[in-house]
DOMIFI-57706 format. One line per field, with one value per atom (N, C-alpha, C, CB): atom name; z, x, y. Coordinates in nm, 2 decimals. Glycine has a CB too. Layout:
residues N
atom c(CA|...)
up c(Z|...)
east c(X|...)
north c(Y|...)
//
This chain:
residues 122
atom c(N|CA|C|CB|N|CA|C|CB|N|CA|C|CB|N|CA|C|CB|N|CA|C|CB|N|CA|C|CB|N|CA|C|CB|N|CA|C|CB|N|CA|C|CB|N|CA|C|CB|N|CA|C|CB|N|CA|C|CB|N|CA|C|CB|N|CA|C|CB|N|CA|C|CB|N|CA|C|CB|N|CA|C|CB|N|CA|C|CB|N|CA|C|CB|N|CA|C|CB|N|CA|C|CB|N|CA|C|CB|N|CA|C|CB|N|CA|C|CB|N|CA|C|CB|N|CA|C|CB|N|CA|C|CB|N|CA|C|CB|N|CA|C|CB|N|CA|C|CB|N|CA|C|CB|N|CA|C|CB|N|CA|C|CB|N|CA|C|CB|N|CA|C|CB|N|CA|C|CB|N|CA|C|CB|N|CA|C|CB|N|CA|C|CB|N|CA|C|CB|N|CA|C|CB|N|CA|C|CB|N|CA|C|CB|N|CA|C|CB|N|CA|C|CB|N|CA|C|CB|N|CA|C|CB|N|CA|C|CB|N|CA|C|CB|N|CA|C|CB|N|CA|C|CB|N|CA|C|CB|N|CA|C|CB|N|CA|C|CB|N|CA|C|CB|N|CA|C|CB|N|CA|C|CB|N|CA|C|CB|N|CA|C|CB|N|CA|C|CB|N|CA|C|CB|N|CA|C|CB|N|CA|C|CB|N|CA|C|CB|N|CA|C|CB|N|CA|C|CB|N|CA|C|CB|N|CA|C|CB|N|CA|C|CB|N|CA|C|CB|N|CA|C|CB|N|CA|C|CB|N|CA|C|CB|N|CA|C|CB|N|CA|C|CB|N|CA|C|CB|N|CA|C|CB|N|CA|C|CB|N|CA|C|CB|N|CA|C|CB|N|CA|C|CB|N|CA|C|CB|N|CA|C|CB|N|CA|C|CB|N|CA|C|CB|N|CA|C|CB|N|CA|C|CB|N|CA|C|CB|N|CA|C|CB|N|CA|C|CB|N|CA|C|CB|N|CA|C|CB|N|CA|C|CB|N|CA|C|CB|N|CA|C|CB|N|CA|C|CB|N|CA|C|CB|N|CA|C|CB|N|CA|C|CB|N|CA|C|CB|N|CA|C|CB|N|CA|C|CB|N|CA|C|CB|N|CA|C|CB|N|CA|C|CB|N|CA|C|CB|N|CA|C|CB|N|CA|C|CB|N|CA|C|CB|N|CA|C|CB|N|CA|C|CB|N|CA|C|CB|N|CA|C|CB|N|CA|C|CB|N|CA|C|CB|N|CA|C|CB|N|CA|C|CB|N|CA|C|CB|N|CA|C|CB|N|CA|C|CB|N|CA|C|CB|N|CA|C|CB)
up c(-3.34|-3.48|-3.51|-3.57|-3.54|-3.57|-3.77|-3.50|-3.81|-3.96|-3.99|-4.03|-4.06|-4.15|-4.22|-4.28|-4.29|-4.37|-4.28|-4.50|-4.37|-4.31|-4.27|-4.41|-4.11|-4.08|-4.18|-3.99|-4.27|-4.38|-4.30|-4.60|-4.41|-4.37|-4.35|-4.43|-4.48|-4.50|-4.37|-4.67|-4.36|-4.20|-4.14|-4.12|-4.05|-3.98|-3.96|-3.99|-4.08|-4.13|-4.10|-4.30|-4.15|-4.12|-4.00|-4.17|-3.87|-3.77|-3.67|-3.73|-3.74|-3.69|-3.69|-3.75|-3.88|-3.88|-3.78|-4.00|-3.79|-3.68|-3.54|-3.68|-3.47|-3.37|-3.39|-3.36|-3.49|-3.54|-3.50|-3.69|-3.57|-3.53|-3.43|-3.56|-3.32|-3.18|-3.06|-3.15|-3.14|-3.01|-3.04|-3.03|-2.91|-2.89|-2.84|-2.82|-2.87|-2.78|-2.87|-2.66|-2.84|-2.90|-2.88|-2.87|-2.96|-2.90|-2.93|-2.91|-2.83|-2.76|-2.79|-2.60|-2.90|-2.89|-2.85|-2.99|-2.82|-2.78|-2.86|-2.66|-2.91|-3.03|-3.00|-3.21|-3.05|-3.05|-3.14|-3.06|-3.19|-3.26|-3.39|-3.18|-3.48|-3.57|-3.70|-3.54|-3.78|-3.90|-3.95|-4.01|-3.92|-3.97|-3.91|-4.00|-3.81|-3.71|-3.69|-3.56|-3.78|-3.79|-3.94|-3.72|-4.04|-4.21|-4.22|-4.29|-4.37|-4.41|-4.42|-4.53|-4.44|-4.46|-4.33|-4.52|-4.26|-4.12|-4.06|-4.02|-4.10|-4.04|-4.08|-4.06|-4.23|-4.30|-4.26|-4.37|-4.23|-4.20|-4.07|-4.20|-3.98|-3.85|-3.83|-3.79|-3.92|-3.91|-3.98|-3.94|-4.07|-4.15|-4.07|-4.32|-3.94|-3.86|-3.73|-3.89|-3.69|-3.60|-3.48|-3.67|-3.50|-3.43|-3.32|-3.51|-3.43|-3.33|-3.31|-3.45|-3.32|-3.31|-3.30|-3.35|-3.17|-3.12|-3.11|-2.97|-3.19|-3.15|-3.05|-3.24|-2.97|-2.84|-2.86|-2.70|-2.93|-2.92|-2.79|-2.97|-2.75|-2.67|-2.74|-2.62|-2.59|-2.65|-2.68|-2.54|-2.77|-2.85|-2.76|-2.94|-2.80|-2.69|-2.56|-2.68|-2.53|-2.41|-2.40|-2.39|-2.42|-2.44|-2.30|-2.51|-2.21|-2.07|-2.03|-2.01|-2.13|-2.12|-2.20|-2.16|-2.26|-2.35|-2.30|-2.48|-2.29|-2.27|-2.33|-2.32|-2.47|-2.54|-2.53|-2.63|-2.49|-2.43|-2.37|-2.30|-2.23|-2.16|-2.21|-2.07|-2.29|-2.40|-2.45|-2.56|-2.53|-2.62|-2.50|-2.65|-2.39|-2.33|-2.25|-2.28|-2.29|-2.18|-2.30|-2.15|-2.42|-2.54|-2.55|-2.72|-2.53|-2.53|-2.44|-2.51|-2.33|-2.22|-2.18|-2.08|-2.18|-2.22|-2.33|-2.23|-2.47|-2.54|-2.63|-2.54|-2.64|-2.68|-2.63|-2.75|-2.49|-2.40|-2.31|-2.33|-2.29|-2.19|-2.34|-2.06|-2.39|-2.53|-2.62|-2.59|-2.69|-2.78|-2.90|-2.73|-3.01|-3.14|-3.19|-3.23|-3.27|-3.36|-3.52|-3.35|-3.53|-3.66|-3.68|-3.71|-3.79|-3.76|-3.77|-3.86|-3.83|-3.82|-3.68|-3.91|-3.57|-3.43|-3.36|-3.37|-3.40|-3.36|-3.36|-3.47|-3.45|-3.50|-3.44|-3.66|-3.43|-3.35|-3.24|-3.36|-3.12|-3.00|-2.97|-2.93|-3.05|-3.01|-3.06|-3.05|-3.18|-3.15|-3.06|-3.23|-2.99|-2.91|-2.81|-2.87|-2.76|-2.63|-2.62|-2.68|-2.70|-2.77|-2.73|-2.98|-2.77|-2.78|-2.62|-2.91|-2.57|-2.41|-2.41|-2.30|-2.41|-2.34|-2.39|-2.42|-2.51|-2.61|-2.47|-2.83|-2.45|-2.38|-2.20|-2.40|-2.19|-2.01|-2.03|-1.88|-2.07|-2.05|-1.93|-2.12|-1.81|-1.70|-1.66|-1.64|-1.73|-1.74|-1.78|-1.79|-1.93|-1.98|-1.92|-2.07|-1.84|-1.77|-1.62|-1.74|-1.57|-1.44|-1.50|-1.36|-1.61|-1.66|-1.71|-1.83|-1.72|-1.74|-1.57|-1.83|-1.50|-1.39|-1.34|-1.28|-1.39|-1.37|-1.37|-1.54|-1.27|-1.24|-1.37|-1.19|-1.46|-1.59|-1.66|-1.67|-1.63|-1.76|-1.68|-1.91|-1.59|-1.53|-1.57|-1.44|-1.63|-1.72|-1.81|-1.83|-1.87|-1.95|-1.93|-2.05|-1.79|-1.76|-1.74|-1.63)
east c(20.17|20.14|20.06|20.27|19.93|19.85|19.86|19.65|19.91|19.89|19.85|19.97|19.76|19.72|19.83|19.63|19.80|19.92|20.04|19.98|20.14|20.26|20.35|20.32|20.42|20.55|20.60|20.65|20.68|20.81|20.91|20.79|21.05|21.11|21.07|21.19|21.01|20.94|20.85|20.83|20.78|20.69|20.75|20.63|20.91|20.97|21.06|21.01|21.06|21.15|21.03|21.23|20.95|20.87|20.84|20.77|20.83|20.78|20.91|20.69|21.04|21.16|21.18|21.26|21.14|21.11|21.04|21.03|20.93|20.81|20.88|20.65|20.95|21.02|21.10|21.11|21.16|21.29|21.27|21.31|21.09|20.99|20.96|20.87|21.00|20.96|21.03|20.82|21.16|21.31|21.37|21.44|21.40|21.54|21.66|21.53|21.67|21.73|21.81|21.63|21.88|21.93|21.87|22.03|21.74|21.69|21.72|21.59|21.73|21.77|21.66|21.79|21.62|21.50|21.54|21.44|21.44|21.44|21.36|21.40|21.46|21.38|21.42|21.44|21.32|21.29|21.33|21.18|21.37|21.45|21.39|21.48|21.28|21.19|21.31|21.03|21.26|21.35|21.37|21.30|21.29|21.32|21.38|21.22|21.36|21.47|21.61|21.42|21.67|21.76|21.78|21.77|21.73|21.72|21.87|21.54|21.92|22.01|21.94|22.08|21.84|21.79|21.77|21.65|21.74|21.74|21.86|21.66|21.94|22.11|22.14|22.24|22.14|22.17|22.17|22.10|21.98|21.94|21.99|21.73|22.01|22.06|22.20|22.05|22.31|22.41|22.41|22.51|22.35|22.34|22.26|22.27|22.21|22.16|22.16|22.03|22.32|22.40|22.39|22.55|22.41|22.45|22.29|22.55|22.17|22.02|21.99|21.85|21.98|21.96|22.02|21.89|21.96|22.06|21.97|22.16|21.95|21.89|21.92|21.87|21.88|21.92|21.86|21.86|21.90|21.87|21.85|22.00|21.71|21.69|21.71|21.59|21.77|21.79|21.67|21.84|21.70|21.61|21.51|21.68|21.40|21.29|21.27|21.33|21.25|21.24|21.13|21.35|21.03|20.90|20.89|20.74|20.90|20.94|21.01|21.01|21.11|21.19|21.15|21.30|21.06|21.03|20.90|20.99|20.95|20.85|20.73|20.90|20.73|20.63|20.55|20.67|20.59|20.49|20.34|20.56|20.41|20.32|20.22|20.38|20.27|20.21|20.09|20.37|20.14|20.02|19.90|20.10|19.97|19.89|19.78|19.97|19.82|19.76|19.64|19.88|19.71|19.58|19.46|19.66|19.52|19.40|19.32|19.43|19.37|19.26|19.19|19.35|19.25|19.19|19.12|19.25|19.19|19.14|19.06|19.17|19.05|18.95|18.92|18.96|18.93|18.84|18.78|18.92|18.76|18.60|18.52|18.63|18.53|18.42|18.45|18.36|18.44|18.45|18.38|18.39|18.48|18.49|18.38|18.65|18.30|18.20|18.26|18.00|18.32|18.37|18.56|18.27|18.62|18.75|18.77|18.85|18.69|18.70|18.66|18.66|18.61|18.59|18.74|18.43|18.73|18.89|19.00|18.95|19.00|19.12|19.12|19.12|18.95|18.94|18.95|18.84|18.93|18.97|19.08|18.92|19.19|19.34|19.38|19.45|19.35|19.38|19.35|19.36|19.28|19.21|19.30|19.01|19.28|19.41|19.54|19.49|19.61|19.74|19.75|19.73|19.66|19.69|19.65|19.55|19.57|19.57|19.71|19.41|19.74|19.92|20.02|20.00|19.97|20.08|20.08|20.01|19.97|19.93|20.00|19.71|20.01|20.07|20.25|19.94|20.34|20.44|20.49|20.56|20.40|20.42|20.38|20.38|20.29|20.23|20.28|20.15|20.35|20.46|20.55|20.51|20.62|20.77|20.71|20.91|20.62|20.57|20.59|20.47|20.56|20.49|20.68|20.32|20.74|20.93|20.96|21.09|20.84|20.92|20.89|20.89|20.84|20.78|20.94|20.66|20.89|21.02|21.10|20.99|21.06|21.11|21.19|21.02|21.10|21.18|21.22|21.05|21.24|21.31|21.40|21.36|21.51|21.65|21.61|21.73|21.47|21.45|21.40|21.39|21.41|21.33|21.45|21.24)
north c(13.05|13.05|12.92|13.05|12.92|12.79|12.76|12.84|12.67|12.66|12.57|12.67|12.56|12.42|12.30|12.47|12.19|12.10|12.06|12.17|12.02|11.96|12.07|11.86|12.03|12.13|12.14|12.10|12.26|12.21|12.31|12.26|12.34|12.43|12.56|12.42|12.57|12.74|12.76|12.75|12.72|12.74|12.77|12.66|12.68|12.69|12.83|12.58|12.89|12.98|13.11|12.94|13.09|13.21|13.24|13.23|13.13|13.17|13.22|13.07|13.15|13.25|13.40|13.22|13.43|13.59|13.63|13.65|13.57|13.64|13.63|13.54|13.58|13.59|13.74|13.46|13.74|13.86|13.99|13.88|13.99|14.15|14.19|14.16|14.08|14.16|14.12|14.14|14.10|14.06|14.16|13.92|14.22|14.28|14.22|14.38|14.10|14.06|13.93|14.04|13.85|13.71|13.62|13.68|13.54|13.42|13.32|13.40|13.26|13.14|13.03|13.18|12.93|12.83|12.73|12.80|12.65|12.54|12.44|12.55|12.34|12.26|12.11|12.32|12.06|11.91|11.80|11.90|11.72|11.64|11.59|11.53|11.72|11.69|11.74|11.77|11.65|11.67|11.81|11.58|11.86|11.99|12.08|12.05|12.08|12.16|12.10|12.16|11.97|11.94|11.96|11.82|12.02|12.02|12.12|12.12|12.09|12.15|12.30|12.08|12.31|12.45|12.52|12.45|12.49|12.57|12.59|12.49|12.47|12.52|12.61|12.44|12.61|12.76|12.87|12.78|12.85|13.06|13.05|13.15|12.97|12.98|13.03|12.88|12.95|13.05|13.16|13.00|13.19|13.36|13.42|13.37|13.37|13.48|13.46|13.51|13.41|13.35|13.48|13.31|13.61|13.67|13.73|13.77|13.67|13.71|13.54|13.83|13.42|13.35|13.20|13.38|13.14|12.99|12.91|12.98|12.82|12.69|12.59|12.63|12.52|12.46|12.33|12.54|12.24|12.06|12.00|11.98|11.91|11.86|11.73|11.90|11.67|11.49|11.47|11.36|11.34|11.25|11.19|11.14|11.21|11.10|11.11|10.96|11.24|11.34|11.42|11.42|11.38|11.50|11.52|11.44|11.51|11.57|11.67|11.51|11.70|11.80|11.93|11.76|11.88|11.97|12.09|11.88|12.18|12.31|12.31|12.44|12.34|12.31|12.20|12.32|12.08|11.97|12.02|11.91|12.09|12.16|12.28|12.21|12.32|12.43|12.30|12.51|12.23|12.11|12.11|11.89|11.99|11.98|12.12|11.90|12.21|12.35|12.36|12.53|12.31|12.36|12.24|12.37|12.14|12.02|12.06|11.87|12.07|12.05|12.21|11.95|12.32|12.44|12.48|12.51|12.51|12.52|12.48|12.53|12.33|12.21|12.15|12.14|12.10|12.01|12.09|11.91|12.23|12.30|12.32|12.53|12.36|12.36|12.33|12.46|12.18|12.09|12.19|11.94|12.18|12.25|12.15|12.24|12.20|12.11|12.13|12.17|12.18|12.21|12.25|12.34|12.25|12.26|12.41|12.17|12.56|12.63|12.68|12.65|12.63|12.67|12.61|12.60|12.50|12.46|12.57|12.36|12.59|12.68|12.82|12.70|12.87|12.98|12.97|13.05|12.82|12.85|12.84|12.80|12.72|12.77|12.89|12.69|12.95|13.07|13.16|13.12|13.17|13.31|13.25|13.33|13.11|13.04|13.14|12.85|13.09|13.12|13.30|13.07|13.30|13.49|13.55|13.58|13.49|13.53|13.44|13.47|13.39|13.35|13.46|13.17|13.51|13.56|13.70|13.60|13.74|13.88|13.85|13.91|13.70|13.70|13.63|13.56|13.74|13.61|13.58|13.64|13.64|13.61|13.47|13.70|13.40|13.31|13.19|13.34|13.22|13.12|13.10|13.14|13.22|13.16|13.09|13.32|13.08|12.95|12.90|12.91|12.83|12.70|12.66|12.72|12.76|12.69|12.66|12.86|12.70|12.67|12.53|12.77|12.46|12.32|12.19|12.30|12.12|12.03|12.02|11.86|11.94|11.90|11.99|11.86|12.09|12.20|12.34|12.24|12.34|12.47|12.54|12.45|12.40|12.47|12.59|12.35|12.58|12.70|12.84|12.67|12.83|12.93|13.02|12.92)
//
């Protein structure tokens, strides 16, 4: 999910839905120590929707551990560093198009959990 402005709750909350539409399953996230993933609001919908979803706290000040790290970095240097955006609307179209060839291999995403640091999430 690429969005413009500041993370808030409401973002954070919609891209959970958007998880909701296409699990069968109980997901399990993996979140980072940003205020919002620690907000009274997100605790909320998380226990009112306790029985499809578990958020999983990584210690503080561990971008190492973090999955998504490797995700950032796959986007800088793929998606904006082989053809430098001249504009922010090309920006946005090449991580998107990135993002969505990943979206299309999750065979792809779970190597990249297989990486020293972050294996536990694979």
């Amino acid at each position: 999910m690429v969005f413009e402005g500041t993370f808030k709750n409401a973002m954070f909350i919609e891209f959970l839905k958007r998880l909701f539409k296409r699990a069968t399953r109980k997901i399990y996230l993996i979140v980072d120590g940003h205020p919002v993933h620690r907000s009274v609001a997100i605790k909320q919908f998380v226990a009112e929707h306790a029985d499809r979803l578990c958020l999983i706290r990584l210690p503080g000040y561990c971008p190492e551990l973090n999955p998504d790290e490797l995700l950032n970095q796959d986007v800088k240097t793929n998606a904006l560093g082989k053809s430098r955006p001249t504009n922010k609307a090309d920006m946005i179209r090449n991580v998107r198009s990135h993002l969505h060839r990943w979206q299309k291999e999750p065979n792809v995403i779970r190597n990249r959990c297989n990486e020293k640091h972050v294996c536990y999430a694979a």
